[in-house]
ZADRENPA-175573 format. One record per residue (C-alpha): residue number from 1; residue in one letter; x, y, z. Coordinates in nm, 2 decimals. Example, Ala and Ser with C-alpha at 12.3 -4.5 7.8 and 13.67 -1.06 7.14 Angstrom:
REM residues 2
num:1, residuo:A, u:1.23, v:-0.45, w:0.78
num:2, residuo:S, u:1.37, v:-0.11, w:0.71
***
This chain:
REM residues 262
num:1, residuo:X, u:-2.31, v:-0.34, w:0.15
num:2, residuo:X, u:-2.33, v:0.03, w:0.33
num:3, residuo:X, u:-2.03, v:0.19, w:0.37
num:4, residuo:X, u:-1.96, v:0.31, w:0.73
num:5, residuo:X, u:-2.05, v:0.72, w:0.71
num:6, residuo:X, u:-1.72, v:0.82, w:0.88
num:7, residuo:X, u:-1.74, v:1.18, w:0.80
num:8, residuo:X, u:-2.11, v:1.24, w:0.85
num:9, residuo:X, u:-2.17, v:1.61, w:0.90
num:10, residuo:X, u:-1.82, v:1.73, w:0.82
num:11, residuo:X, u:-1.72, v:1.97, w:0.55
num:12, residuo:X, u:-1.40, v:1.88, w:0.38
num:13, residuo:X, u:-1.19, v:2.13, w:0.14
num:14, residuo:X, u:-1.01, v:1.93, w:-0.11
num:15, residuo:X, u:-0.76, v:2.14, w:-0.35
num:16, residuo:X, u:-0.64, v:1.96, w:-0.69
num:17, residuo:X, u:-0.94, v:1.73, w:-0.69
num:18, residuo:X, u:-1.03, v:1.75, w:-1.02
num:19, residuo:X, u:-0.86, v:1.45, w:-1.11
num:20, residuo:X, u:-0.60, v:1.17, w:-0.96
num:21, residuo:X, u:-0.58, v:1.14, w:-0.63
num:22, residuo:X, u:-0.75, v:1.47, w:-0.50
num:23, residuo:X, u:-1.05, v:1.29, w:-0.73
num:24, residuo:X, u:-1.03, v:0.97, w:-0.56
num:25, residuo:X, u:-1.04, v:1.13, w:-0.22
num:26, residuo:X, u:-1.31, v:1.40, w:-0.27
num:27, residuo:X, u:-1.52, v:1.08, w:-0.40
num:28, residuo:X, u:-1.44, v:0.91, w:-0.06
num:29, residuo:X, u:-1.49, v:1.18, w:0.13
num:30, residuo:X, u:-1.84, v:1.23, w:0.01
num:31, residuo:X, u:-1.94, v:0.89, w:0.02
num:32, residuo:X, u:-1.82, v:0.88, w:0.39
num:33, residuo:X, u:-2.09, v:1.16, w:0.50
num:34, residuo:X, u:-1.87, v:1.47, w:0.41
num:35, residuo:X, u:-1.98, v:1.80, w:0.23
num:36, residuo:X, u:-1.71, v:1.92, w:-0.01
num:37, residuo:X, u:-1.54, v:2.23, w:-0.12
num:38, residuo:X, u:-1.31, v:2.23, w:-0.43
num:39, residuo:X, u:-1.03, v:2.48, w:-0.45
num:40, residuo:X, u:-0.92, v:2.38, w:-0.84
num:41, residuo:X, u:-0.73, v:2.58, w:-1.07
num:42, residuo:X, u:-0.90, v:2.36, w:-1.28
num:43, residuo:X, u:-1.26, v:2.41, w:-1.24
num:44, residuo:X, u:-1.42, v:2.23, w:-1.53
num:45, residuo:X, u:-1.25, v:1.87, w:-1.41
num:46, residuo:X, u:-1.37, v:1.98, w:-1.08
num:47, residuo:X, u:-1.72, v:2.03, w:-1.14
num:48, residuo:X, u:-1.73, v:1.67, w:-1.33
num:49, residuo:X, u:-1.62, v:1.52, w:-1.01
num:50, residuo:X, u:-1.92, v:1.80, w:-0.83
num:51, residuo:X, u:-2.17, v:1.62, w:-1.05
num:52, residuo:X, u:-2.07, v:1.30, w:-0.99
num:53, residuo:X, u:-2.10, v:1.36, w:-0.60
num:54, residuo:X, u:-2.42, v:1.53, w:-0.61
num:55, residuo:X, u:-2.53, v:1.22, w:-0.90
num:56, residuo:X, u:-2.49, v:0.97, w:-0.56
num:57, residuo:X, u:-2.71, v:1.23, w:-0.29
num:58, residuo:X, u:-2.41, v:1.46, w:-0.23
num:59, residuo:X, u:-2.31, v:1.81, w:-0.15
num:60, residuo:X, u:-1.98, v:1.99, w:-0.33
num:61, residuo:X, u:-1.94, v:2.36, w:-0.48
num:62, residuo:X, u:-1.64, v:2.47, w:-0.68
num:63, residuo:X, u:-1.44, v:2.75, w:-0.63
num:64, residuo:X, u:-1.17, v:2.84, w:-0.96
num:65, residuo:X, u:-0.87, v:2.87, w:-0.73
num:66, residuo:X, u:-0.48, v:2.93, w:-0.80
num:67, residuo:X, u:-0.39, v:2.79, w:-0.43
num:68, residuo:X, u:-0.03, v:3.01, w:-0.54
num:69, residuo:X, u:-0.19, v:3.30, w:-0.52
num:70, residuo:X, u:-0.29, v:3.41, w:-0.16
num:71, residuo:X, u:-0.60, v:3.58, w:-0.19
num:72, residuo:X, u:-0.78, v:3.33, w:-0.41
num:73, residuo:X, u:-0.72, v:3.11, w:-0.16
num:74, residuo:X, u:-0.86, v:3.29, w:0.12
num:75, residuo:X, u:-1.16, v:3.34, w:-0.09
num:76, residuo:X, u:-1.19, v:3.06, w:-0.20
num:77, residuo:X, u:-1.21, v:2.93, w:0.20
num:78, residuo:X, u:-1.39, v:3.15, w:0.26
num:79, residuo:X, u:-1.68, v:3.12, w:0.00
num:80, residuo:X, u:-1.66, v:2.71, w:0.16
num:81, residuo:X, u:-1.70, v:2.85, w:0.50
num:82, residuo:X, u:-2.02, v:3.09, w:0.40
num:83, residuo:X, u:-2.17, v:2.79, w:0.21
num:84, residuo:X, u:-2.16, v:2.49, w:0.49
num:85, residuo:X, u:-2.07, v:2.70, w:0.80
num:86, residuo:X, u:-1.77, v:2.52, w:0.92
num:87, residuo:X, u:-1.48, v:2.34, w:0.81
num:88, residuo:X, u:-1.30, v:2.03, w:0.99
num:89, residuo:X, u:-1.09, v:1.84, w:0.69
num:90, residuo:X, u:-0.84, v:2.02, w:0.51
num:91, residuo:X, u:-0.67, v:1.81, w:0.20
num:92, residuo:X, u:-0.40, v:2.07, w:0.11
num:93, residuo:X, u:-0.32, v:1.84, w:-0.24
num:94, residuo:X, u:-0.27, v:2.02, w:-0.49
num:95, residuo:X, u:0.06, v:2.00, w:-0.66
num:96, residuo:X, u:0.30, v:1.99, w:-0.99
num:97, residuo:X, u:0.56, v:1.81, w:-1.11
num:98, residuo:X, u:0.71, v:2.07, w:-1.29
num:99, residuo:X, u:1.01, v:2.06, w:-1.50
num:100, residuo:X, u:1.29, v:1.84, w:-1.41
num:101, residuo:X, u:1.62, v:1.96, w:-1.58
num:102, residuo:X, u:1.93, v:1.99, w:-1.39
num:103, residuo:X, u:2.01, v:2.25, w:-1.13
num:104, residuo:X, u:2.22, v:2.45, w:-1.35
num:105, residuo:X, u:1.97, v:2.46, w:-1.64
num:106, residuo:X, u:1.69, v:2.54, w:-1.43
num:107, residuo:X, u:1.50, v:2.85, w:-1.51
num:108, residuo:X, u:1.46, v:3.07, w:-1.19
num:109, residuo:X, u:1.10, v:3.11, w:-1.32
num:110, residuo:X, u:1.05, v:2.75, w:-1.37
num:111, residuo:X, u:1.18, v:2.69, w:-0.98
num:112, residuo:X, u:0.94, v:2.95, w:-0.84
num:113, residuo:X, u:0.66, v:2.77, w:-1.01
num:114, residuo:X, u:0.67, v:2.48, w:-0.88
num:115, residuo:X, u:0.78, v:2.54, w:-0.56
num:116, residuo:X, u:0.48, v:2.79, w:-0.55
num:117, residuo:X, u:0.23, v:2.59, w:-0.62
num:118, residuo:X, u:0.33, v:2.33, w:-0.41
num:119, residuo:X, u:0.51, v:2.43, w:-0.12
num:120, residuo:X, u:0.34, v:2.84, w:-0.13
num:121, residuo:X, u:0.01, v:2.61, w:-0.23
num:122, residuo:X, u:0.02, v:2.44, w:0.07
num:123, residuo:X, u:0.13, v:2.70, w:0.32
num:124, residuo:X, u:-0.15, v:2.94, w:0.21
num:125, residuo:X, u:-0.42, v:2.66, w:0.21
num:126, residuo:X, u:-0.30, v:2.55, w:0.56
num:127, residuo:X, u:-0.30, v:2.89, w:0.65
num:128, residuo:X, u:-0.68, v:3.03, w:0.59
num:129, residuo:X, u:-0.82, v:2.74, w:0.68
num:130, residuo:X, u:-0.69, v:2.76, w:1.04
num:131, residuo:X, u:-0.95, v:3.00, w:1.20
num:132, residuo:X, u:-1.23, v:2.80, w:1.08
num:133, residuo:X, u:-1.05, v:2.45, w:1.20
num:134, residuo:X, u:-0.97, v:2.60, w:1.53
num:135, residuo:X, u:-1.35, v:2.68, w:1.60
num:136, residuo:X, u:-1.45, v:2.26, w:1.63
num:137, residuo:X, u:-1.09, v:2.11, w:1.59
num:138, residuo:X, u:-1.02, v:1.90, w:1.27
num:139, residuo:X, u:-0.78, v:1.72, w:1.04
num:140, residuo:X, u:-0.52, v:1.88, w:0.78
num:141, residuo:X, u:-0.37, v:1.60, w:0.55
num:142, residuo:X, u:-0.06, v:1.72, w:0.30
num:143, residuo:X, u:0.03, v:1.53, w:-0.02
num:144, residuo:X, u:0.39, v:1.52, w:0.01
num:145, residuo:X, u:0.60, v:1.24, w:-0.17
num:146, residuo:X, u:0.84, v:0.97, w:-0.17
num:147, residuo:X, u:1.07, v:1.22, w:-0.36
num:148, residuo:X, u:1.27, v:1.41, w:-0.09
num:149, residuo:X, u:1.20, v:1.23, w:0.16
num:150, residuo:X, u:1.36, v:0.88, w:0.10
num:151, residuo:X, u:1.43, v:0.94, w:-0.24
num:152, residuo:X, u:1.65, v:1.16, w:-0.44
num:153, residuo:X, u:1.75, v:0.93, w:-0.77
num:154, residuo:X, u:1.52, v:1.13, w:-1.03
num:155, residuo:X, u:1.78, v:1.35, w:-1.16
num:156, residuo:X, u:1.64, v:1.71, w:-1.28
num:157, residuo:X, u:1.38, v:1.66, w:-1.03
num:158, residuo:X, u:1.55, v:1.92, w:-0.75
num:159, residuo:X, u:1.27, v:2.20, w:-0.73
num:160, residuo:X, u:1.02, v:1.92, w:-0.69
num:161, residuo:X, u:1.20, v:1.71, w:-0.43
num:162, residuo:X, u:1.26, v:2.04, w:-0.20
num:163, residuo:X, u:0.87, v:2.13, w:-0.24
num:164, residuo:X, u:0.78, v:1.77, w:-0.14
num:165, residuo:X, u:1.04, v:1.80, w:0.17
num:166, residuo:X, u:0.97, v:2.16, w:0.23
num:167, residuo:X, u:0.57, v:2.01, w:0.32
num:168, residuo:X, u:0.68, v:1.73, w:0.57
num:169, residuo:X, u:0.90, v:1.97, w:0.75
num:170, residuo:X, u:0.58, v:2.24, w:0.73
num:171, residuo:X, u:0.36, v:1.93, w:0.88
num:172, residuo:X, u:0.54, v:1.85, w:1.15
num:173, residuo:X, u:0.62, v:2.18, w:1.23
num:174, residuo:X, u:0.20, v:2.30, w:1.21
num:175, residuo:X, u:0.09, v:1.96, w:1.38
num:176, residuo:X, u:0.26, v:2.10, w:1.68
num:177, residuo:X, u:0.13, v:2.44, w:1.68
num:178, residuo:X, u:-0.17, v:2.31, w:1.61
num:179, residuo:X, u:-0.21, v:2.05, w:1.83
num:180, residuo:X, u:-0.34, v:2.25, w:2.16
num:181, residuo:X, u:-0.65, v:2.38, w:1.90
num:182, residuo:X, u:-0.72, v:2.01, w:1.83
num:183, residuo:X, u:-0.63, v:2.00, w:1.49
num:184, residuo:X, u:-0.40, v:1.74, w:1.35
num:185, residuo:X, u:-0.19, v:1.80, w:1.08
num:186, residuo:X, u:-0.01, v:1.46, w:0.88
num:187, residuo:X, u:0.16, v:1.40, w:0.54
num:188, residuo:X, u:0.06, v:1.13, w:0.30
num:189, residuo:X, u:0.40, v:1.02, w:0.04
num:190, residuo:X, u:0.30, v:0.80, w:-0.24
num:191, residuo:X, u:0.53, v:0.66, w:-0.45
num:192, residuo:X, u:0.41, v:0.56, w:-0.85
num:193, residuo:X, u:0.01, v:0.60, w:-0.85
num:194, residuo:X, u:-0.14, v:0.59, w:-1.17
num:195, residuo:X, u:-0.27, v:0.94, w:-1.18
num:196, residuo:X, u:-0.21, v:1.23, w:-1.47
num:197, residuo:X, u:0.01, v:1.41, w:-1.27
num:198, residuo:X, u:0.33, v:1.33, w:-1.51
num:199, residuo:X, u:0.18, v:1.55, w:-1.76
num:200, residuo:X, u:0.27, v:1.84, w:-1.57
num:201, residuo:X, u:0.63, v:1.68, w:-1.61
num:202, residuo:X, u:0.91, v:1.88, w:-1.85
num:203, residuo:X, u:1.17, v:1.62, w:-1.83
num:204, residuo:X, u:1.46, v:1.80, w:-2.04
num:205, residuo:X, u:1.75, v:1.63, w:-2.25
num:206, residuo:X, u:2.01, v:1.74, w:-1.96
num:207, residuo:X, u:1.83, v:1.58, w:-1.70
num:208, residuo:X, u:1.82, v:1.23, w:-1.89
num:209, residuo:X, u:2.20, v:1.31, w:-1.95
num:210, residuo:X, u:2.31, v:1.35, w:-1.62
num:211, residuo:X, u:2.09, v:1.05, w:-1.51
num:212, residuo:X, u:2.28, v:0.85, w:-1.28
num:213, residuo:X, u:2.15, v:0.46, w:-1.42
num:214, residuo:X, u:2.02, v:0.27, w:-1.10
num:215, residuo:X, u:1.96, v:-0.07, w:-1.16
num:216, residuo:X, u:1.71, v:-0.23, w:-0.94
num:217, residuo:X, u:1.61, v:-0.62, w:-0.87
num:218, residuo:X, u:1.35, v:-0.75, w:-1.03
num:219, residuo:X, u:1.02, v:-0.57, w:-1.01
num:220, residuo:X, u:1.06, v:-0.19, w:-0.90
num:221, residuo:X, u:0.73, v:-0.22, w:-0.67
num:222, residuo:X, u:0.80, v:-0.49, w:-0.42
num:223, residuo:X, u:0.42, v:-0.51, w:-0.25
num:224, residuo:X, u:0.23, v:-0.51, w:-0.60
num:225, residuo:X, u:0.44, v:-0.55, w:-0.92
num:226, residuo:X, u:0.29, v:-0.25, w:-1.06
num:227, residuo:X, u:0.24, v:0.09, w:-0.97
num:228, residuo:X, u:-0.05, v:0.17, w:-0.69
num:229, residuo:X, u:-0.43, v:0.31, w:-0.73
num:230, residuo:X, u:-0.52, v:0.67, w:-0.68
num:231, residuo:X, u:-0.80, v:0.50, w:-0.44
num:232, residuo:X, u:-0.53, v:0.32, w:-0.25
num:233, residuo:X, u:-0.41, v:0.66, w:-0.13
num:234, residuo:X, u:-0.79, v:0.80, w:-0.14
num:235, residuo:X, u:-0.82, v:0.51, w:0.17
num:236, residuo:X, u:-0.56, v:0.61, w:0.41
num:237, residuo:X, u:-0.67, v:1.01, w:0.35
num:238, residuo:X, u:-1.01, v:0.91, w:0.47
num:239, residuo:X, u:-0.88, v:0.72, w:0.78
num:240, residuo:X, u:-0.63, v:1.04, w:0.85
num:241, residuo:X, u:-0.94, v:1.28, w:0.77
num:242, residuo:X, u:-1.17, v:1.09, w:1.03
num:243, residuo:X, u:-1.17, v:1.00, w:1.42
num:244, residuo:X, u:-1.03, v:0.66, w:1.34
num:245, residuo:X, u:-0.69, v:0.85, w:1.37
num:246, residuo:X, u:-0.79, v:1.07, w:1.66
num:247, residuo:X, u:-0.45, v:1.05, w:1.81
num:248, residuo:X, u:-0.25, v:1.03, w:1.46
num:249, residuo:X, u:-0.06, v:1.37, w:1.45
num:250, residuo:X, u:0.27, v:1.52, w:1.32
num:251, residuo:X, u:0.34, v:1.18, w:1.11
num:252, residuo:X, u:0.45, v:1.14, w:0.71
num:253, residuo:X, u:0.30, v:0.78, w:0.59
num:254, residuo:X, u:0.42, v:0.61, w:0.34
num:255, residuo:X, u:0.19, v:0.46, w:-0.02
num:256, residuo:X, u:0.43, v:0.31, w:-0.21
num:257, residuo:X, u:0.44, v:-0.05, w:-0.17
num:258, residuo:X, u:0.78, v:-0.06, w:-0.03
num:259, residuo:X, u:0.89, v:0.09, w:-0.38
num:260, residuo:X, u:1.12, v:0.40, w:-0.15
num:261, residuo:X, u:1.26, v:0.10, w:0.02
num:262, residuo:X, u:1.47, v:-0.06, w:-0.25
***
């Protein structure tokens, strides 16, 4: 069966992609026509997922990139920009869980990581991508969460719930600047996915202490049973990334098979 090409001739920057759902939608992306531009901190897991796009008759080049750290990141848009001469898809995704601990055993330094990685991540990724966006329009898709925004049981998990609610607030707040340069700014939030992302998670003995137990009905993922597919979210960054959402602006969308709902 061919797949519908619905990113044919656009360049997408994808941050995180080396593995987990920043994988999943790089591999989309490619598959759908786009060229791609890794921004990994990581840059060995993103050149496997290079070679497997170019393996299938694609484009992607790898830039080492610490999206905290403001000029890498401008760099590291930039060297995308000189290689395919535009940008129109921004997937500003990379992120960590971080440690989760209570507030008052929280390590200053710990808090500034991870809310620099992923709320300073995202900022600065939005940010240097917006001159090159603003010369043909485009899309700019945020990995946010279910934590912070509809939920807040994961006790320790403070410095990761304000970066996740920090972004949505950033989105909406950038898809209205943005939206006289025709560029569109949303938020994904997925709940469980099966990804590696919980081993960036420091969950302390405190946190687990002050855990407040939540019993829930049978089943803690309503649509499924289980947790969802890194592809799962990989399908509804494509449909944000292409025309198919032309008017789709300003909005966080839940992945989570009802899971925030219970």
């Amino acid at each position: 069966m061919t797949v519908s090409r619905l990113l044919e001739g656009k360049v997408a920057i994808v941050t995180g992609g080396g593995s987990g759902i920043g994988r999943a939608a790089a591999l989309d992306f490619a598959r759908h026509g786009a060229k791609i531009g890794f921004l990994d901190r990581t840059p060995d897991d993103a050149e496997k997922v290079r070679d497997e796009i170019q393996s299938e008759g694609g484009e992607a080049i790898v830039t080492a990139t610490d999206v905290s750290d403001a000029a890498a990141v401008e760099a590291g848009i930039r060297s995308v920009y000189e290689r395919f001469g535009r940008i129109d898809v921004v997937f500003a995704n990379a992120g960590i869980n971080g440690v989760w601990t209570t507030i008052e055993d929280l390590d200053v330094d710990d808090w500034d990581e991870t809310l620099g990685i992923n709320l300073r991540g995202t900022f600065l990724t939005v940010k240097y991508s917006i001159p090159h966006l603003k010369k043909n329009g485009g899309s700019i898709i945020i990995t946010s969460s279910i934590n912070g925004n509809r939920i807040f049981n994961n006790t320790g998990a403070s410095a990761y719930s304000s970066s996740k609610a920090g972004q949505v607030a950033f989105m909406k707040m950038a898809a209205l600047e943005l939206a006289p340069h025709k560029i569109r700014v949303n938020a994904v939030c997925p709940g469980a996915i099966n990804t590696h992302i919980d081993d960036s998670t420091i969950k302390t003995k405190e946190a687990e202490e002050a855990a407040i137990p939540v019993e829930y009905p049978e089943g803690s993922h309503p649509l499924a049973g289980k947790p969802g597919k890194a592809a799962q979210v990989a399908d509804l960054v494509t449909y944000l990334a292409s025309d198919l959402s032309s008017h789709v602006t300003g909005t966080d969308i839940y992945v989570d098979g009802a899971e925030s709902l219970l």
